[in-house]
N, C-alpha and C positions, 0 to 999 in steps of 0.2 A: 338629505339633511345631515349635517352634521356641527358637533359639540366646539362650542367654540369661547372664553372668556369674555364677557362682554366689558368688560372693564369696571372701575369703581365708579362712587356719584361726583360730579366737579362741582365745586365752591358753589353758592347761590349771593347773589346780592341785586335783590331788591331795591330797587329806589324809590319809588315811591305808588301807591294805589291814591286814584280818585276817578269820578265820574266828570266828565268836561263837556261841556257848551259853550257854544259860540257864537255872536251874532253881528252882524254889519249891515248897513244901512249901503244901499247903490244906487246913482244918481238916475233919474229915468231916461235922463234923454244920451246916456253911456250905453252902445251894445254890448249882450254878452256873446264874446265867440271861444268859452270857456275849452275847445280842443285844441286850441291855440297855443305860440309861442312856447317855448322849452327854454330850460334854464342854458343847457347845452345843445351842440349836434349833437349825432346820435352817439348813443352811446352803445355797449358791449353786449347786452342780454335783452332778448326780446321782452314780450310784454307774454304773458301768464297765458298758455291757450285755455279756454274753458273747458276742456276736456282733459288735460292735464292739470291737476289740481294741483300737486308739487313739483314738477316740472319745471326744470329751469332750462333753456335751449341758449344755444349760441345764437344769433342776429347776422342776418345775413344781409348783403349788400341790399341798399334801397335806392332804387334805380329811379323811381318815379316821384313827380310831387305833385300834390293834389288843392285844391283852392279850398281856402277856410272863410275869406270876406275878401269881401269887392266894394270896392265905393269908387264914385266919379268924382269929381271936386267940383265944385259951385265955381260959375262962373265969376264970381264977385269973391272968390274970396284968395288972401293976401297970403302975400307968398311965407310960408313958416315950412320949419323943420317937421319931416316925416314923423319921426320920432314923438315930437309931439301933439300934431294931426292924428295921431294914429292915438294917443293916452287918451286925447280928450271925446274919443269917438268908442271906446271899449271896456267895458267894464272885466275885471279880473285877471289886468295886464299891468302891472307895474310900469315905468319908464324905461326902467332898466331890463326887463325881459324883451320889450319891444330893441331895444338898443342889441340886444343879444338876440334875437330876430335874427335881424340884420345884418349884422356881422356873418351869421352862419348862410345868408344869401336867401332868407326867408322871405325878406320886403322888397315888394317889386312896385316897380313903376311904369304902366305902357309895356310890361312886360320884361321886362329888364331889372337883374338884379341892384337895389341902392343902398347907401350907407347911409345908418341913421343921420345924418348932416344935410342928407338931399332937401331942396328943397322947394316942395310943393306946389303947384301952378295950376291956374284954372282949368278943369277938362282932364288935369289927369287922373288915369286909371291906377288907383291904388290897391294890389292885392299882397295876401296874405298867402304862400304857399308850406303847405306841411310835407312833412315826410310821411304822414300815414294818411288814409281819409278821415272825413268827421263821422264819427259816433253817431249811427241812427237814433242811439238813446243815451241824451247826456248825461251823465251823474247828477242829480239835485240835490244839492246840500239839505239833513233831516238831524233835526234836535232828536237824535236817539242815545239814549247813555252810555259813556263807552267806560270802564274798567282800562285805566292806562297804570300799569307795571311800571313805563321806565319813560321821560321823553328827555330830547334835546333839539339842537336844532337842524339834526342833521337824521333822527330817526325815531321813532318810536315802539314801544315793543305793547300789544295789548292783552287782554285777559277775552277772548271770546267767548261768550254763551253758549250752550246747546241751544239749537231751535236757530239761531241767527244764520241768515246766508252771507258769505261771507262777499259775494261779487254780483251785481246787476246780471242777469240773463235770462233762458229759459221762460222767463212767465214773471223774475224773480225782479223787477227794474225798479223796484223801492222796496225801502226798510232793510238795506243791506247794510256791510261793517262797513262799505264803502260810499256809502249815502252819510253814516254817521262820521265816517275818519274827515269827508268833503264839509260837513257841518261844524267839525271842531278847527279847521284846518281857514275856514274863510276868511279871518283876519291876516292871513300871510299870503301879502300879493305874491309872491314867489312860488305858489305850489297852487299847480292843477288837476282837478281830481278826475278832467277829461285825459290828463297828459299819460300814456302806459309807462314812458321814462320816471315815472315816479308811483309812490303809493307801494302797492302788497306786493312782496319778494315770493313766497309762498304762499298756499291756500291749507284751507283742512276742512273738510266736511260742515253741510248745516250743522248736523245732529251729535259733531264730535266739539267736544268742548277743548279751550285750551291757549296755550300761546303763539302771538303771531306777531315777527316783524314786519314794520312800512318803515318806506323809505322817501326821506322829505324831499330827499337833491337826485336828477339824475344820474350822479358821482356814486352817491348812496349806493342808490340802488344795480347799480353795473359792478360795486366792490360786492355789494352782500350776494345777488346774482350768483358770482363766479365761486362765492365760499358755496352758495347749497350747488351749484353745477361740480364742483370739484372734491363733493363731499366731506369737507373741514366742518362742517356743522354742527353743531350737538344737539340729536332731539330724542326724548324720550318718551314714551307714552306709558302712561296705566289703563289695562284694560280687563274684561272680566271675562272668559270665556265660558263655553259649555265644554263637558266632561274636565278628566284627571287626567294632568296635562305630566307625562309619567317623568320626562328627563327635568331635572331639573334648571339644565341652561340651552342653550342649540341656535344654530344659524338655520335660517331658511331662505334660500336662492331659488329662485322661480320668476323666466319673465314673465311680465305681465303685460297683459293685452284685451281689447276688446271680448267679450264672452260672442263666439258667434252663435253658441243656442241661444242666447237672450244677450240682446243689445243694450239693455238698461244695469249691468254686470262686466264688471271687467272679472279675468281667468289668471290660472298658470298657464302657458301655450307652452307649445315644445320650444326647445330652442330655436333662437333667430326669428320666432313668429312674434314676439312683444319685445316689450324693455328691458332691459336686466333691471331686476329687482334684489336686492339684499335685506334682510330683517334679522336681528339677534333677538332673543327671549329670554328671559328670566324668571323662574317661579319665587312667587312672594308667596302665596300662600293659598292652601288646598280646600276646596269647602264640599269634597267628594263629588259631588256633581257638576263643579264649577270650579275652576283655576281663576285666581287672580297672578297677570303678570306683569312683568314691564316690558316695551317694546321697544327697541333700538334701532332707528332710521339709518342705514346707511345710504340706501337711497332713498329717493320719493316718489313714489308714483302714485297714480288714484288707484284712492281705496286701497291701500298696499297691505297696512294690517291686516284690514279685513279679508282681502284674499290670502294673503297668506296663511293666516290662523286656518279659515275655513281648507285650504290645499293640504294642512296636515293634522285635518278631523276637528279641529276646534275655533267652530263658528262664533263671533264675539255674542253675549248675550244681548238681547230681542235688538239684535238687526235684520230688520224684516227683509231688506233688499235681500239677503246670503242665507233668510230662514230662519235665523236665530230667533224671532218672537215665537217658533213653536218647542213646546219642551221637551227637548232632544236627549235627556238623563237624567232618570232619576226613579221611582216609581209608578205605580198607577195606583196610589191608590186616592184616593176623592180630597184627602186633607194637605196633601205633596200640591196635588194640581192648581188645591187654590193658594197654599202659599204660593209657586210659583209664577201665580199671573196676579197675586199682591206684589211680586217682586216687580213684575213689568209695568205696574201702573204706577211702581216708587219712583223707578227711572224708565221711562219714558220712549228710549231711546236705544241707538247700540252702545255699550257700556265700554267709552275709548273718551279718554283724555290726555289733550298735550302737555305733558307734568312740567319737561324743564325745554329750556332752547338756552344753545351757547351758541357765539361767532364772535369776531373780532370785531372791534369798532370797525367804522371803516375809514374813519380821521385820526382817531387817536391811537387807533392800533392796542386796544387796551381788551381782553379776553373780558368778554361779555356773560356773566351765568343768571338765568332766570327761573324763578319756580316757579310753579300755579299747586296749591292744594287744589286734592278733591273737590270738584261741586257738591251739592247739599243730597241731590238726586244718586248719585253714585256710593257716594259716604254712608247714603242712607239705606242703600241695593247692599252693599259690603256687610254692613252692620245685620242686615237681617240672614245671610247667609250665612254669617259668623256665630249666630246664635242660634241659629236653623241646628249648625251641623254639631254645635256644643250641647246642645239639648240632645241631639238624636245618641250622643257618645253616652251619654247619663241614662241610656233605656237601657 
């Protein structure tokens, strides 16, 4: 480890907080084949592995393409443009995406690439080919409240909950921020919440609270992409640790990789066995058993904080995954112990928040700063260790 200035705070500006819902009406006899059509070919940055929670990877060549819809055509029916065969046959495809389809050699006919202008005849075979396959589990749009920071029309930045998952998987295929961003997002024929060229740049834990850009266009999200690949990003955390976190600034570099005693944990590996990992620290303030600090992303990997804090003795508090729910400093004696697990039933949780997120527009080119204050649960874990350790000064 070693000591390194983690620099000052950047500017903040807020634009606006509220909760958003959205709703629309779709025709019934229109299919949905919502994995469908892209605004663009492909673009720069892959799509988010779910094991890499902030991981951003380069995209690599896509060799193959896979069928999304098939239709035959009625024998009876009159010759018309694909383009529009194809609007009045889909539900959550613009004209214009279907048209940009096309162009990019999406829309085939009898198997053969056409331009939206082709036009239509009895008995033909009309498909849709992707560049990815279809989603065994589509995204379903969910009236769930979202906390939106900042939007336009080209991205949005949101305020996520503790408890919220942030992506369909595992077990997890509703009530995600992605079930909810697909619910606020329905009225704009141009955005698919099946499509990976768009939506979440980054991830962050259920249980960590905090900010998180999505990205409307797959422009968007190929510019913001290559800012967290390239590490131009600016993110911050607060977080609360166990014991007396002694230096009060320092870098921690450690890759990180899979834990191979326990699979459900990612490690420090030795070198070239994980990712390079970078973390900077900050002490704000000392509650003798417990460090509050701040945490500085240079890179992103899962659970990065978390292992790193836990790699150099200080496990975030009650993060059960890395131990932290048991009380790892302080006394034994009977009135310590049940403060301590009043503190874990205050926050819930392990005690890590995304406080601010910077980047560059990716239209405007215009330095992007965002804050999120403390949650209620965290503010309320601080306050009581704040007064835990100003009481015990006064014995």
């Amino acid at each position: 480890m070693k000591t390194k200035n983690p620099g000052s705070e950047p500017p903040i500006a807020i634009t606006y907080q509220q909760t958003a819902t959205m709703t629309t009406d779709i025709p019934a006899d229109r299919k949905d084949i919502s994995a469908a059509l892209p605004d663009t070919p492909l673009p720069d940055t892959d799509p988010i592995d779910a094991d890499d929670l902030d991981d951003i990877e380069p995209v690599g060549e896509a060799a193959q393409l896979y069928e999304h819809f098939r239709v035959v055509v009625d024998r009876g029916q009159e010759m018309m443009r694909v383009d529009k065969y194809l609007f009045d046959r889909l539900t959550n495809a613009s004209r214009n995406r279907i048209q940009k389809a096309a162009d990019a050699g999406f829309v085939m006919a009898n198997g053969r690439p056409v331009k939206s202008s082709y036009k239509v005849k009895p008995l033909d075979v009309i498909t849709i080919m992707m560049d990815r396959p279809r989603y065994d589990n589509e995204v379903i749009p969910e009236d769930i409240p979202l906390d939106i920071v900042y939007e336009d029309r080209y991205l949005m930045v949101v305020n996520k909950p503790a408890g919220l998952v942030v992506h369909p998987g595992h077990g997890n295929y509703r009530g995600t921020l992605v079930n909810a961003i697909a619910w606020h997002m329905k009225d704009v024929p141009d955005y698919d919440a099946n499509d990976p060229h768009v939506g979440l740049v980054h991830r962050i834990d259920k249980d960590t609270s905090g900010l998180l850009v999505i990205a409307k266009t797959p422009d968007a999200k190929t510019n913001l992409g290559n800012q967290f690949f390239h590490k131009t990003t600016k993110r911050r955390y607060r977080a609360l640790v166990w014991g007396n976190v002694e230096q009060d600034e320092g870098t921690i570099t450690g890759d990180i990789g899979r834990n191979p005693r326990d699979r459900m944990q990612m490690a420090v590996l030795p070198d070239g066995e994980g990712k390079h990992a970078v973390t900077h620290y900050r002490v704000l303030e000392r509650f003798g058993y417990v460090t509050l600090v701040e945490c500085i992303l240079e890179t992103g990997r899962t659970h990065q904080i978390r292992v790193h804090m836990k790699h150099i003795g200080h496990v975030l508090f009650n993060d059960e995954r890395y131990g932290g729910h048991e009380i790892l400093k302080g006394t034994h004696f009977a009135k310590y112990k049940q403060f301590v697990n009043n503190c874990f039933d205050t926050c819930p949780r392990q005690a890590l928040h995304a406080m601010t997120l910077g980047f560059v527009h990716p239209v405007t080119g215009q330095e992007m700063h965002f804050t999120s204050q403390l949650p209620d649960d965290m503010s309320r874990l601080i306050d009581k260790w704040r007064s835990y350790i100003s009481n015990r000064n006064l014995e």
